[in-house]
C-alpha positions as CSV (number, residue, x, y, z in Angstrom):
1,X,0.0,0.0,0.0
2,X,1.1,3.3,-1.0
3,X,2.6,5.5,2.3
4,X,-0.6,7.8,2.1
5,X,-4.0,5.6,1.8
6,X,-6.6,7.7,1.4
7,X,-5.8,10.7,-1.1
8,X,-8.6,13.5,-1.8
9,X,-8.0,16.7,-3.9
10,X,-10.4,19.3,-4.1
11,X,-13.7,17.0,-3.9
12,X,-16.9,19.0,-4.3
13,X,-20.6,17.0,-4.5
14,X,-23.2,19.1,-5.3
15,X,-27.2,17.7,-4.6
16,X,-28.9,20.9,-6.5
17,X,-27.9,24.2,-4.8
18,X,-26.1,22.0,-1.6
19,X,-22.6,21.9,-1.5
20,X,-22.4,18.8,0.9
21,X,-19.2,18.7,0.3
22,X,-17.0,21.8,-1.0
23,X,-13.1,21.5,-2.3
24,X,-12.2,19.0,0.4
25,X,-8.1,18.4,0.7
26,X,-7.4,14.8,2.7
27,X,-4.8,12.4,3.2
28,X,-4.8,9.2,4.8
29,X,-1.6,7.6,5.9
30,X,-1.7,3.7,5.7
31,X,-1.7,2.3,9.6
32,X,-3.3,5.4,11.1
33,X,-6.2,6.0,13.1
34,X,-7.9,9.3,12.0
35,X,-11.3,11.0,13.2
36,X,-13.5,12.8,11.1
37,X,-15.9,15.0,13.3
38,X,-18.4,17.7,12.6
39,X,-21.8,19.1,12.7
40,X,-24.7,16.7,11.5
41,X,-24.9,18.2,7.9
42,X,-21.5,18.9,7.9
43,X,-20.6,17.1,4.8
44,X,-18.8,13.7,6.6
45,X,-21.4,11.2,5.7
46,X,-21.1,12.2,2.0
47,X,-17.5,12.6,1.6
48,X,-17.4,8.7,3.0
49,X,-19.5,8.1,0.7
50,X,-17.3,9.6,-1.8
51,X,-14.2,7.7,-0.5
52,X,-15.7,4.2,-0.8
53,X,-17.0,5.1,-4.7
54,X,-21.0,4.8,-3.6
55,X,-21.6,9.0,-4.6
56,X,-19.5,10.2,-7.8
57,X,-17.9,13.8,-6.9
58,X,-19.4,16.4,-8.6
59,X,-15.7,18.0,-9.1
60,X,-11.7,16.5,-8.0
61,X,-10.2,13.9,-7.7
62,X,-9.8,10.9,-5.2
63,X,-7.6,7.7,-4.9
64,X,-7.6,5.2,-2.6
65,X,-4.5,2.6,-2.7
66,X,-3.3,4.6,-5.3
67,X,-6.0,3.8,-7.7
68,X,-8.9,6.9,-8.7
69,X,-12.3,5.7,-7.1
70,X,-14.0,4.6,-10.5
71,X,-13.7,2.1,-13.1
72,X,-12.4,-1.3,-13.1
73,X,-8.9,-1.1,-11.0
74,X,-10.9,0.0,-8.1
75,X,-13.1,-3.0,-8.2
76,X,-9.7,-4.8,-7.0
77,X,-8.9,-2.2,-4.2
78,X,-12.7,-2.6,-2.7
79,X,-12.0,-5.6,-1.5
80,X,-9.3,-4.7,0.7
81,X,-12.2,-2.2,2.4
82,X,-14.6,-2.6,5.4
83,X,-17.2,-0.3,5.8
84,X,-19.9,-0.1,8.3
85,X,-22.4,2.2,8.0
86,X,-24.6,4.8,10.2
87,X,-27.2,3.0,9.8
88,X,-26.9,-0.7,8.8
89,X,-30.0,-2.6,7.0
90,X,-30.4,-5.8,8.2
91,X,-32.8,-8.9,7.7
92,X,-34.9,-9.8,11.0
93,X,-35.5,-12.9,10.2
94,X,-31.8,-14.4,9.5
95,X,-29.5,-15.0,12.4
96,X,-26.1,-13.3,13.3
97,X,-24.4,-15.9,11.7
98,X,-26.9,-16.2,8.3
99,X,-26.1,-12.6,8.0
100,X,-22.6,-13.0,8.0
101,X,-22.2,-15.8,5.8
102,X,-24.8,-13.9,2.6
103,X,-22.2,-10.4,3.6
104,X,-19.2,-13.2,3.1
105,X,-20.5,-14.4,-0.2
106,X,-21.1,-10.8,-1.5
107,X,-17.7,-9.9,-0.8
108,X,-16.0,-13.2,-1.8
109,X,-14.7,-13.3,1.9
110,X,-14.1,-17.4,3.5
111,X,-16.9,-18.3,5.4
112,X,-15.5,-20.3,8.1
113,X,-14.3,-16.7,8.9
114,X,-17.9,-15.7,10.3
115,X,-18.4,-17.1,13.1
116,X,-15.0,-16.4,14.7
117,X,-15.2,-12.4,13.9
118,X,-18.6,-13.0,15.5
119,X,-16.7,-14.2,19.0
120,X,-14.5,-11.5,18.3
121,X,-17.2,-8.9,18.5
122,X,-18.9,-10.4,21.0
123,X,-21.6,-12.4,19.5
124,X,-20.6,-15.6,19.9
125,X,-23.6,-16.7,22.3
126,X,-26.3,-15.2,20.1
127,X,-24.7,-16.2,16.7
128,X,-27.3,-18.6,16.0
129,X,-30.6,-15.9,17.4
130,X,-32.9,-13.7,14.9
131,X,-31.9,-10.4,14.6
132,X,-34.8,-9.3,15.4
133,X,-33.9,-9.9,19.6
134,X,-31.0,-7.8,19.3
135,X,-30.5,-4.9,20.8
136,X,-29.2,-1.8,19.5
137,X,-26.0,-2.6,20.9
138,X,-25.7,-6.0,19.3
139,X,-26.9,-4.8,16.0
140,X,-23.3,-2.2,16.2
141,X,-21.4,-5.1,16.7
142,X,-22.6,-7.3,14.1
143,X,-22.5,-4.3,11.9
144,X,-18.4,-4.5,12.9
145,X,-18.1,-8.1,12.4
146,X,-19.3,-7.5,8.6
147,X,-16.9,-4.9,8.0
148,X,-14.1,-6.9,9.0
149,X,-15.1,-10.0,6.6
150,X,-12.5,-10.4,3.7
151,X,-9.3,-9.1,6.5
152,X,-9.4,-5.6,5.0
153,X,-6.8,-2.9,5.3
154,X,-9.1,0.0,5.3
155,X,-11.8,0.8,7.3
156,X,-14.4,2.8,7.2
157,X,-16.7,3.5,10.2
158,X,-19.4,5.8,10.2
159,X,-20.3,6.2,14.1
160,X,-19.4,2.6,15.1
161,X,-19.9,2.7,19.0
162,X,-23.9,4.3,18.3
163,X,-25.4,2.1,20.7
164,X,-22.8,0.4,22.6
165,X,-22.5,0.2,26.1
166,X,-19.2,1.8,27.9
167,X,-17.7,-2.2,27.9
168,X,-18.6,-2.2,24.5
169,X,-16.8,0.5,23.1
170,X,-13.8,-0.5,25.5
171,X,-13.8,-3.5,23.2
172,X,-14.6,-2.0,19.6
173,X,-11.2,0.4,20.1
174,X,-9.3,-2.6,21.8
175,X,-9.7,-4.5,18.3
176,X,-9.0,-1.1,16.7
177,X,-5.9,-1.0,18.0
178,X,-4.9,-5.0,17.1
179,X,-6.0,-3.9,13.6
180,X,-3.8,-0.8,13.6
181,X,-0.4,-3.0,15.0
182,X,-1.3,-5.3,12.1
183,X,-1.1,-2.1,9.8
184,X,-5.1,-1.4,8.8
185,X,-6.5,2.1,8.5
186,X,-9.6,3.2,9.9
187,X,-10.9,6.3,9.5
188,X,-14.3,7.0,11.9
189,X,-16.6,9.3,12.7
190,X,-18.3,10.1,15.9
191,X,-20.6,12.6,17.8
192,X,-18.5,11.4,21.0
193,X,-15.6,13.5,20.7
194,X,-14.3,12.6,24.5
195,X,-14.2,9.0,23.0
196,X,-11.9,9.4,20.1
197,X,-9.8,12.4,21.5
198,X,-7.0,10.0,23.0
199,X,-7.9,7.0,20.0
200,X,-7.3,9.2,17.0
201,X,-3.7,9.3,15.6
202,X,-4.9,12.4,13.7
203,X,-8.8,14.1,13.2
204,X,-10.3,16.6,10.4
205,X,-13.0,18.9,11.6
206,X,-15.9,19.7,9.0
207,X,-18.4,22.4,8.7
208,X,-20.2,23.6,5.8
209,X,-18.6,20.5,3.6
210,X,-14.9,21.8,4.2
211,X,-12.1,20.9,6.3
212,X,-11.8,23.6,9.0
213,X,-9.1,22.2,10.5
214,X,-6.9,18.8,10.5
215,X,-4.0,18.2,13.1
216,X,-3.7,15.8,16.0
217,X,-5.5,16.9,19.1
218,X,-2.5,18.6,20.5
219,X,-2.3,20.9,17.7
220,X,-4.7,22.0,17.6
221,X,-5.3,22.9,20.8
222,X,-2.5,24.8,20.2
223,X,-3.6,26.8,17.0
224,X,-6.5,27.4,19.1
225,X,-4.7,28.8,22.1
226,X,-7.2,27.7,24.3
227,X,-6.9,28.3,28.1
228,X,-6.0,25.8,30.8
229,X,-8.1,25.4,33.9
230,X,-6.4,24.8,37.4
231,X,-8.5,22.9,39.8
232,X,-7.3,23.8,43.4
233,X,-8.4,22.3,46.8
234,X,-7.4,24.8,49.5
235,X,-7.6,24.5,53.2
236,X,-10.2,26.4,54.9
237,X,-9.8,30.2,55.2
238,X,-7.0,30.1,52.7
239,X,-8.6,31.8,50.1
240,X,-6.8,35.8,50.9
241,X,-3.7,34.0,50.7
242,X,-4.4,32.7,47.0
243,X,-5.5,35.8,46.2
244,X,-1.9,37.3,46.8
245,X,-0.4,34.3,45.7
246,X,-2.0,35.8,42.2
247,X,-1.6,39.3,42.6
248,X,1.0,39.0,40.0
249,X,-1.3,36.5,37.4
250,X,-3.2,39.7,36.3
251,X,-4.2,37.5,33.1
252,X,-5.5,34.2,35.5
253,X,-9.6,34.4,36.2
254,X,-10.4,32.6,39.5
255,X,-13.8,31.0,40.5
256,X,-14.1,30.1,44.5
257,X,-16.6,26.9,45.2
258,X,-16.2,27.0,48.7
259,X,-13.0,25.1,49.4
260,X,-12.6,24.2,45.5
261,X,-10.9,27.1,43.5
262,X,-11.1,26.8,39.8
263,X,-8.5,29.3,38.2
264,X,-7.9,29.7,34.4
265,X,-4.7,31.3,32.9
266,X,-3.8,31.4,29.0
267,X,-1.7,28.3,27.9
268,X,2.1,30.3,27.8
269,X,1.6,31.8,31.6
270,X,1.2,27.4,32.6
271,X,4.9,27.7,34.3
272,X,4.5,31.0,36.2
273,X,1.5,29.6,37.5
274,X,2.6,27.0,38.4
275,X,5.6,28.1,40.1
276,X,3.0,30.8,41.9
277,X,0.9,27.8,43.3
278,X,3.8,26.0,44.7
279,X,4.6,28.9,47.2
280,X,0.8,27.7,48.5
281,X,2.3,24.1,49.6
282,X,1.4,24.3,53.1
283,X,-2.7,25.4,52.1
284,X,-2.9,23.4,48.8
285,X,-4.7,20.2,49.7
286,X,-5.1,19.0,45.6
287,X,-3.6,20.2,41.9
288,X,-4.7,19.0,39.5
289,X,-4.2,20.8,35.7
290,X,-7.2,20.0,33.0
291,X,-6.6,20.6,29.4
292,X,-9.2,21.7,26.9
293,X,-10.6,18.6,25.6
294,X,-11.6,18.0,21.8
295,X,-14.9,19.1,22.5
296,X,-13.3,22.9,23.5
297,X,-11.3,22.7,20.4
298,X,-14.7,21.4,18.4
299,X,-16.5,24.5,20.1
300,X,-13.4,26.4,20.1
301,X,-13.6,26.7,15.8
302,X,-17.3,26.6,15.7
303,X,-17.4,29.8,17.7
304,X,-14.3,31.3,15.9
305,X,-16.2,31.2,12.7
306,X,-19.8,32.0,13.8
């Protein structure tokens, strides 16, 4: 496989007067994990689409493998690629296990692979059960199993933990990250952004059918220069002597909460801070220093361009 996976150059799709998706720049590296997150509407759905060859872009250019998404070369590369879908259609009357093996014979994947990617996912107890008793939750992970049928080295996964329970998702990422030492892509999308913010190798946030901005989480926090937040625990009647401790922090904002003191300071002051609440070692109960999460960073742009 080529060194980047996943290539897109300028991609537009047009539905009428929507630009879903509008001059969209991407690359994939082969082995990475990467997070696509955005507003519903934002274009994600649709550029996936794009990406696996199911919507033709209106304008640009995309490759995957190497090979433009069209015509007969890419026939070849599809079956190296899983894909699991928002929302799966599947028939109530067949069992886990029926399901599997009519997915294996549409993608020419070995059988006798289906019922162990079942006990991988979890299923193993209710291969055999109509999907109709599933839960939600079971559904997701059946919906997994099928995308791994035919050991492909891309994945794509349109929210893949909808409907699974915390252990659940602990156990879609742990498989994740087998697939990733074993040199797979997968490139997901999620509404959870305090799920994938440690997971992702690298994310792209969409609005309006563009890229906004495409980094790992640490960098962007720092394009952002958003603030970090200092969670104190003082003893009881120390709050004047915090207050002088910060006389010189004129940039710092502080919140009291009885004897929890939340203080805030602009991310190149972290030092002087910190050197400031160490002079407090004999009131200081607790420290403990929170940085903005991917869902400040995903607020972070929205409000920067509102």
């Amino acid at each position: 496989m080529a060194s980047n996976v996943i290539e897109v150059r300028g991609a537009v799709k047009h539905f009428g007067e929507t630009h879903a998706v509008d001059g969209v720049n991407l690359t994939v590296q082969t082995g990475e994990l990467f997070g696509l997150i955005g507003h519903n509407g934002a274009g994600k759905t649709t550029l996936f689409k794009m990406m696996l060859g199911l919507l033709p872009a209106t304008r640009g250019e995309i490759r995957i493998d190497g090979q433009p998404v069209r015509g007969e070369a890419f026939r070849q590369v599809r079956r190296g690629i899983g894909y699991l879908p928002e929302s799966l259609a599947l028939y109530d009357n067949l069992s886990g296990l029926e399901i599997m093996l009519f997915f294996a014979r549409l993608k020419a994947a070995d059988p006798r692979s289906c019922l162990p990617l079942l006990e991988k996912v979890g299923l193993a107890d209710a291969a055999r059960r109509r999907v109709r008793g599933y839960s939600k939750g079971m559904r997701q992970r059946l919906g997994f199993a099928q995308a791994l049928l035919g050991t492909p080295r891309l994945l794509f996964l349109d929210e893949p933990t909808n409907g699974l329970d915390p252990q659940g998702i602990r156990e879609f990422y742990q498989i994740l990250r087998e697939l990733r030492e074993q040199g797979v892509t997968a490139i997901l999308t999620s509404h959870i952004l305090a799920e994938i913010q440690l997971r992702v190798d690298r994310l792209a946030l969409m609005r309006t059918g563009k890229i906004q901005a495409l980094g790992t989480v640490h960098s962007l926090r720092e394009e952002l220069n958003l603030p970090l937040d200092f969670q104190l625990t003082l003893r009881p009647g120390a709050e004047e002597a915090l207050r002088q401790a910060l006389a010189n922090q004129p940039a710092a904002s502080v919140q009291f909460n009885g004897e929890t003191v939340h203080v805030r300071c602009p991310r190149e002051q972290k030092m002087t801070m910190l050197n400031a609440l160490a002079a407090l070692d004999s009131i200081l109960l607790d420290l403990q220093i929170r940085e903005p999460s991917l869902e400040d960073v995903f607020l972070g742009y929205s409000d920067a361009t509102a």
